[in-house]
C-alpha positions as CSV (number, residue, x, y, z in Angstrom):
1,X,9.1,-16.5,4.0
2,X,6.3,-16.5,6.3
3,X,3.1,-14.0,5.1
4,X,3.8,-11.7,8.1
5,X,7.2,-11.2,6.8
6,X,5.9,-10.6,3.0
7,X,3.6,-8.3,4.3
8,X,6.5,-6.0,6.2
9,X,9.0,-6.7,3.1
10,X,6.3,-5.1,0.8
11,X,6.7,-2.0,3.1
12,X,10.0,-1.1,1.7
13,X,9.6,0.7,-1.2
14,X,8.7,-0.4,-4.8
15,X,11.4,-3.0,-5.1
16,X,10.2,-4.6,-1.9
17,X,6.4,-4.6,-3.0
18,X,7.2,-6.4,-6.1
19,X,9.8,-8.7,-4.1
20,X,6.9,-9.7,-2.0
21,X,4.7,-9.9,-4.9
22,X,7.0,-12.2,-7.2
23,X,7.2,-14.7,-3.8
24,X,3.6,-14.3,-3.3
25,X,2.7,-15.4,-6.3
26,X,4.4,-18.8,-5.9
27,X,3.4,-19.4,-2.1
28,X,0.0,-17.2,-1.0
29,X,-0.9,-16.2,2.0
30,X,-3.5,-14.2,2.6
31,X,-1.9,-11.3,4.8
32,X,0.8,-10.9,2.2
33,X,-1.7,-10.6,-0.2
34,X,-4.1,-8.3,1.3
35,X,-1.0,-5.7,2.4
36,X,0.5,-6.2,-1.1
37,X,-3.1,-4.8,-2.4
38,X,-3.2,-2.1,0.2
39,X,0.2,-1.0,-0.9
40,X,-0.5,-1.0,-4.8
41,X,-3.6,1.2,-4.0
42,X,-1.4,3.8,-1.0
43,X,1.4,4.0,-4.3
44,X,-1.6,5.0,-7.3
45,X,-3.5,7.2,-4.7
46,X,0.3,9.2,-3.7
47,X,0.7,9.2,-7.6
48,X,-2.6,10.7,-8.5
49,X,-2.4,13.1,-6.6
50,X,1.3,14.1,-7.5
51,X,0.2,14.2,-10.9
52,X,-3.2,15.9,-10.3
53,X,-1.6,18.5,-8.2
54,X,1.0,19.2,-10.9
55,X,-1.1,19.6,-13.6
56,X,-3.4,21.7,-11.3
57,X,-0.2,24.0,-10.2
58,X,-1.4,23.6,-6.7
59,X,1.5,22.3,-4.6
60,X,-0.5,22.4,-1.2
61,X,-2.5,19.6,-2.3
62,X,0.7,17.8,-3.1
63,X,1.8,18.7,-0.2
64,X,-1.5,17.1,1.7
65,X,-1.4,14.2,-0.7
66,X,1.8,13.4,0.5
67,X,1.4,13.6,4.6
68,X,-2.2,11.5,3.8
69,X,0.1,9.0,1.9
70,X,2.6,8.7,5.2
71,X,-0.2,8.4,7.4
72,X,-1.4,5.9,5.5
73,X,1.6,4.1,5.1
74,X,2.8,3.8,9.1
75,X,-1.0,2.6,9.8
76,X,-0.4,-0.1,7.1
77,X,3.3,-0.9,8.4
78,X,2.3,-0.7,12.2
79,X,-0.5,-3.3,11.2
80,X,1.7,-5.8,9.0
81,X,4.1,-6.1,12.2
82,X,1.4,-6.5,14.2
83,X,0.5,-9.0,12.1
84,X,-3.6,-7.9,11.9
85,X,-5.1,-7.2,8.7
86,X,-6.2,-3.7,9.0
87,X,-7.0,-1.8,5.8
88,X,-6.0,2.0,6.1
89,X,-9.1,4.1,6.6
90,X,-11.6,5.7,3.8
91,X,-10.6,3.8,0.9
92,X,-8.5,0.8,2.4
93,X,-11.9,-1.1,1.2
94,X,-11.9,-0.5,-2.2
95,X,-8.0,-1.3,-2.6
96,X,-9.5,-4.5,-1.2
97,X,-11.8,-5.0,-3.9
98,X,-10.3,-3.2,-6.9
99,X,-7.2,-5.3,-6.5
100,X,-8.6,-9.1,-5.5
101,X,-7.0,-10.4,-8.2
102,X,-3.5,-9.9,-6.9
């Protein structure tokens, strides 16, 4: 499996992030790798915010957490077919760096 194909597998869900993880791991390449980072942080940033508007009782912000989190996600799945690294914007960076071990 090529990197640009990691990248877009990683897309689907959990079970295709940790898919393209697990083959990562044996074989890296640095696209899969930096979209497998981008999509670790997109997944804790939608959580957090479920979790922080829950406890809050405000389900606007859940609401707005979860359109930023779509957004995010097509940007980040437009740019893995494209094949371009591209980190989504605002905090894209410090996925980047939070996550360079993976």
């Amino acid at each position: 499996m090529d990197g640009k194909t990691k990248a877009i597998v990683a897309h689907i869900f959990w079970i295709g992030w940790i898919i393209s993880l697990v083959v990562n791991m044996k074989d890296k390449d640095e696209i899969a790798s930096f979209y497998i980072r981008q999509l670790l942080g997109i997944y804790l940033f939608s959580l957090a915010v479920t979790i922080l508007a829950n406890f809050a009782n405000m389900p606007m912000l859940s609401t707005l957490g979860g359109i930023v989190t779509l957004v995010f996600w097509v940007l980040s799945l437009i740019s893995a077919i494209q094949g371009e690294k591209k980190e989504v914007p605002i905090v894209g960076n410090y996925f980047q760096e939070w996550f360079k071990t993976i």
